[in-house]
C-alpha positions in Angstrom: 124.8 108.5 107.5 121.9 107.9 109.5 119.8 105.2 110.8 116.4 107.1 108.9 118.9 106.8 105.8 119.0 103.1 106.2 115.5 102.2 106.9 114.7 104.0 103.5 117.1 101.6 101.9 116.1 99.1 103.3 112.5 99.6 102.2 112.8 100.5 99.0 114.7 97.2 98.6 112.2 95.3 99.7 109.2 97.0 98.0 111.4 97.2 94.7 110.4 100.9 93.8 110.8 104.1 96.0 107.0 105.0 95.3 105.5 101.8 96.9 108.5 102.0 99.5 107.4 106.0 100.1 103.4 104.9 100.6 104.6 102.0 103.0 106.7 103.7 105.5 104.0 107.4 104.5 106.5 109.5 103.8 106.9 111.2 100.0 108.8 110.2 97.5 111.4 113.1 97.3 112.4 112.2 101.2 113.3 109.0 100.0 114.9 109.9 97.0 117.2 112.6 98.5 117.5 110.0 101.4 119.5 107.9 99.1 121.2 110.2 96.8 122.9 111.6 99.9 124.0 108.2 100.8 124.9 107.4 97.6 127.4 110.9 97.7 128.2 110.5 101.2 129.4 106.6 100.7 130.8 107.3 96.7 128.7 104.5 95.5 125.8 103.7 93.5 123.2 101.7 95.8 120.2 101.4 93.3 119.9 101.0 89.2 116.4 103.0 88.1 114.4 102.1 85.5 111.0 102.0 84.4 110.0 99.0 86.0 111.4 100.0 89.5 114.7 100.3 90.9 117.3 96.9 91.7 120.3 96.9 94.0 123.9 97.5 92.4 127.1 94.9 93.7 127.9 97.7 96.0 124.1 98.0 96.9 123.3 94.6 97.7 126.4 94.8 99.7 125.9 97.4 101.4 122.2 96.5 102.4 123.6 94.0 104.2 125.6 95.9 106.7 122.3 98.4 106.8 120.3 95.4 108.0 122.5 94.7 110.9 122.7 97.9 112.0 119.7 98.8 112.1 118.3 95.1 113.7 121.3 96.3 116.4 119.5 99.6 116.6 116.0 97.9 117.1 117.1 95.6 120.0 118.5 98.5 121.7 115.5 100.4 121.5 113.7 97.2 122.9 116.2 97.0 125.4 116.3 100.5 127.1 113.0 101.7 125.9 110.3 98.5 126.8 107.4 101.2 127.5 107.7 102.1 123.0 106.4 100.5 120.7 108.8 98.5 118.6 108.1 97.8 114.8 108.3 94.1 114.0 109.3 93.0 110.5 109.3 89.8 108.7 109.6 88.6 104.6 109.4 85.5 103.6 109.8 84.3 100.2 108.7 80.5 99.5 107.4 78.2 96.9 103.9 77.7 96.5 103.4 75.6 99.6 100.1 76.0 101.7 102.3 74.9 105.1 104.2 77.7 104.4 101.2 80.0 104.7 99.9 78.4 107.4 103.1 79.3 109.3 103.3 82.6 108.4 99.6 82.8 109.4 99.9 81.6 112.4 102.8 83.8 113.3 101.1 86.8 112.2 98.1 86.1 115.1 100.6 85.1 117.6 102.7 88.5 117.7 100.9 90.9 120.2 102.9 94.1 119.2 101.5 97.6 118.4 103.7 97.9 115.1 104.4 95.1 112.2 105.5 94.7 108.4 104.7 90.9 107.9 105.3 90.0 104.1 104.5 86.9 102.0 105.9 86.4 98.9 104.8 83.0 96.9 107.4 83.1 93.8 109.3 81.4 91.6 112.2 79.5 92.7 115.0 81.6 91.4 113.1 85.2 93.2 113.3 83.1 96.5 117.2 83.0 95.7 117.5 86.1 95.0 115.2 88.2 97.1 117.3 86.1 100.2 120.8 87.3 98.5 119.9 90.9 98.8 117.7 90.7 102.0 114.6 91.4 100.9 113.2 88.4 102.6 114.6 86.5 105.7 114.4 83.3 104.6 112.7 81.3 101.6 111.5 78.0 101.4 112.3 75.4 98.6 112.3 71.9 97.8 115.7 70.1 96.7 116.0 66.4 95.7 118.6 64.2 94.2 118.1 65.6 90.9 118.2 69.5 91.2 120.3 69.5 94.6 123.9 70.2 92.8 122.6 72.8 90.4 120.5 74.3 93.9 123.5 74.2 96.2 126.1 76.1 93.4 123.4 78.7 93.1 122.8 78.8 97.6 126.9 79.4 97.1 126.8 81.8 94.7 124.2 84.0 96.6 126.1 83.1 100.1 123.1 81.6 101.5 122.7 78.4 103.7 120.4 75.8 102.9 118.6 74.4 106.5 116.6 70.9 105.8 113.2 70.8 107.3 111.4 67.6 106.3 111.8 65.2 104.0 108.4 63.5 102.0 107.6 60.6 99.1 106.3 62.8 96.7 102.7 62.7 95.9 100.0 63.3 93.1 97.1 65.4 93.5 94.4 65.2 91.4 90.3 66.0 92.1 88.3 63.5 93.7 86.4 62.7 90.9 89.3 62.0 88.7 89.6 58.4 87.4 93.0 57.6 89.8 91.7 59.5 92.5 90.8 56.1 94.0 94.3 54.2 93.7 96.4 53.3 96.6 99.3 54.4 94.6 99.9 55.4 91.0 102.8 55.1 88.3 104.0 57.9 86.1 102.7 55.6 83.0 99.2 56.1 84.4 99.5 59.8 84.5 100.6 60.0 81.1 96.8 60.7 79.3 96.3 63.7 81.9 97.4 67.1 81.8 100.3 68.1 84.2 99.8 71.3 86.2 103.4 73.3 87.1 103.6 76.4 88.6 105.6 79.1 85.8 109.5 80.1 86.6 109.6 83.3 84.9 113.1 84.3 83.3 114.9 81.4 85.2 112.8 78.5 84.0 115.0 76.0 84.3 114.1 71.9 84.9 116.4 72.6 87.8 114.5 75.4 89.1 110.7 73.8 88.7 108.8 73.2 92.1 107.8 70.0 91.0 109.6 66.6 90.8 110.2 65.0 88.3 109.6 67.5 86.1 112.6 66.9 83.5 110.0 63.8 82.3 108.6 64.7 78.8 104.9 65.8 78.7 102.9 66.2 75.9 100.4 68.3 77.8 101.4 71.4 80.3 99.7 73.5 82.4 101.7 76.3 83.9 100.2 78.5 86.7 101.6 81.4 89.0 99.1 80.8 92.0 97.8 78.5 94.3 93.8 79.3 93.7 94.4 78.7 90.1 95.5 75.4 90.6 93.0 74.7 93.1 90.4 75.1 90.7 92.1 73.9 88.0 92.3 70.2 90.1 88.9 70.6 91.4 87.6 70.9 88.5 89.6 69.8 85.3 91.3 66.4 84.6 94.8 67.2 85.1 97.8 66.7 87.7 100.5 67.7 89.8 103.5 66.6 92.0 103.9 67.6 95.2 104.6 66.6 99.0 101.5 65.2 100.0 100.6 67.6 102.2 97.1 68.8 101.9 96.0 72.5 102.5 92.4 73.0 104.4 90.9 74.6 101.2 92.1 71.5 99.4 91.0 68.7 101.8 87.7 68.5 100.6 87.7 68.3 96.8 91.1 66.9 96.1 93.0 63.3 96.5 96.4 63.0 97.7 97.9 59.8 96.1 101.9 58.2 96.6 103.6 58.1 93.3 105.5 54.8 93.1 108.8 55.9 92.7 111.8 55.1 94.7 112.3 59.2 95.1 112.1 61.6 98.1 111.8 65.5 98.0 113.3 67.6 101.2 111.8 71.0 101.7 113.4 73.4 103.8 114.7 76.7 103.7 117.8 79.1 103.0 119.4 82.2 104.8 121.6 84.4 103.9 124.9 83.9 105.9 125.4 87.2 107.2 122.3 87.2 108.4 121.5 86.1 112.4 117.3 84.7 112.6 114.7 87.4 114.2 112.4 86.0 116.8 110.4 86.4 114.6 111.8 83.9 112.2 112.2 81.6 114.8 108.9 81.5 115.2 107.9 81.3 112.0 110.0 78.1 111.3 108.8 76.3 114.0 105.2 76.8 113.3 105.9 75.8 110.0 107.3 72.4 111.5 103.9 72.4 114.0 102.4 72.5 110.6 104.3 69.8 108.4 104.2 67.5 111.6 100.5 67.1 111.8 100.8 65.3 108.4 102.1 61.7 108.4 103.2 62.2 104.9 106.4 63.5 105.9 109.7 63.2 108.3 110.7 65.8 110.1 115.0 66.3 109.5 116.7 68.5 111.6 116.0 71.0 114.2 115.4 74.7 113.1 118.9 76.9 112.6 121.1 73.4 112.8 124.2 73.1 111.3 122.9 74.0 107.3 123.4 70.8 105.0 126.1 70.1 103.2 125.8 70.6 99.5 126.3 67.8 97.5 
């Protein structure tokens, strides 16, 4: 086994298919392919299922990515350690819920790190990928709502993929709608006078589930649904269209101008924050990431910030 050996597994995890992992990292496809064949004879194990659509991580895979991670996050910090004068290669994956804070965050830690060598990826997704990409490492940490209503099904599912859920902020939740919509001008609104409008969602794929939406109060029956997969789609689709959605309050800089934030008047609060798998000790990089994504959050006075980053996680309840 060798540390080359890993770092291919490790990619091709992440990337989801050995050909986009093999024009990554520039090396061919049949490196990485013998690469993990020879693990997978060497170890008596099958690390990948192959199909048309891309490879996924077996039980024994996922497992053993894991240990591959901290080996070679040891081997890196060696490296550092010994050998300051070379170059070291930074990585960082984070999956997250269609949040522009979260963004933000990652933007701003991208033009912070001064190294020679980095991977930085963002991957907006549905709720149940951010579960799953952090269960099998593909991502360091993803970032999620919970509230009173989907928090027990969310906390059974953290458990089941041995991650830890770490509370960032907590918010009212708010409606957005264009600035020339007819409630764009309320102080606050009720969910009777949303009721004519079309509700905007972003789509959950394969585990679309009330529990799993990114919006609150979405178990509430609508007659008419929008569902999205981007940001820029719903952008336009506020800017310009008559419809709605629920969110923290927290207004992106391509939607300041254009869009109305307005407090829904419920007695409700949403907590965002984000999970990490449990064998899994925070980069720097993470670090840093989480607390730009607090400088973020903080400049709006929409929300409350909760506990400090890497805390004790919250209790599931």
């Amino acid at each position: 086994m060798t540390l080359q050996q890993l770092r291919y597994l490790i990619a091709i995890a992440e990337y989801g298919s050995i050909n986009a992992a093999a024009q990554n990292l520039y090396a061919s496809q049949s490196n990485l392919s013998t690469a993990i064949k020879d693990l997978e004879a060497e170890l008596g194990i099958s690390i990948f299922m192959r199909s048309n659509r891309g490879v996924t991580l077996t039980n024994d895979g996922t497992e053993l990515l894991g240990y591959a991670r901290q080996v070679i996050e040891q081997a890196d910090m060696l490296s550092e350690r010994y050998a300051p004068g070379e170059a070291s290669h930074a990585r960082l994956a984070i999956s997250t819920q269609h949040y522009y804070f979260s963004v933000q965050a990652f933007v701003d830690t991208a033009d912070e790190y001064d190294g020679d060598e980095y991977d930085f990826i963002l991957r907006e997704c549905a709720t149940g990928e951010i579960i799953d990409d952090v269960r099998t490492f593909r991502s360091e940490a993803g970032v999620l709502y919970t509230d009173d209503f989907n928090r027990r099904v969310l906390a059974k599912a953290f458990a089941d993929a041995n991650v830890a859920y770490f509370p960032l902020f907590d918010a009212r939740p708010h409606v957005f709608v264009g600035e020339g919509h007819p409630l764009a001008g309320r102080e606050r609104v009720s969910i009777d006078d949303l009721a004519p409008y079309p509700r905007y969602s972003f789509e959950q794929g394969t585990t679309n589930s009330f529990y799993y939406a990114e919006e609150p109060l979405a178990y509430l029956p609508h007659k008419r649904n929008v569902r999205i997969s981007d940001r820029g789609t719903l952008t336009n689709l506020l800017t310009h269209h008559s419809g709605y959605t629920i969110s923290t309050g927290v207004l992106s800089s391509e939607m300041l101008s254009g869009i109305a934030s307005i407090p829904l008047d419920i007695d409700q609060t949403m907590q965002v924050g984000y999970i990490m798998h449990n064998e899994r000790r925070p980069s720097q990089l993470l670090r840093s990431y989480i607390a730009n994504l607090r400088k973020v959050v903080e400049q709006s006075p929409m929300v409350s910030a909760t506990l400090d980053p890497f805390e004790q996680p919250a209790e599931a309840n």
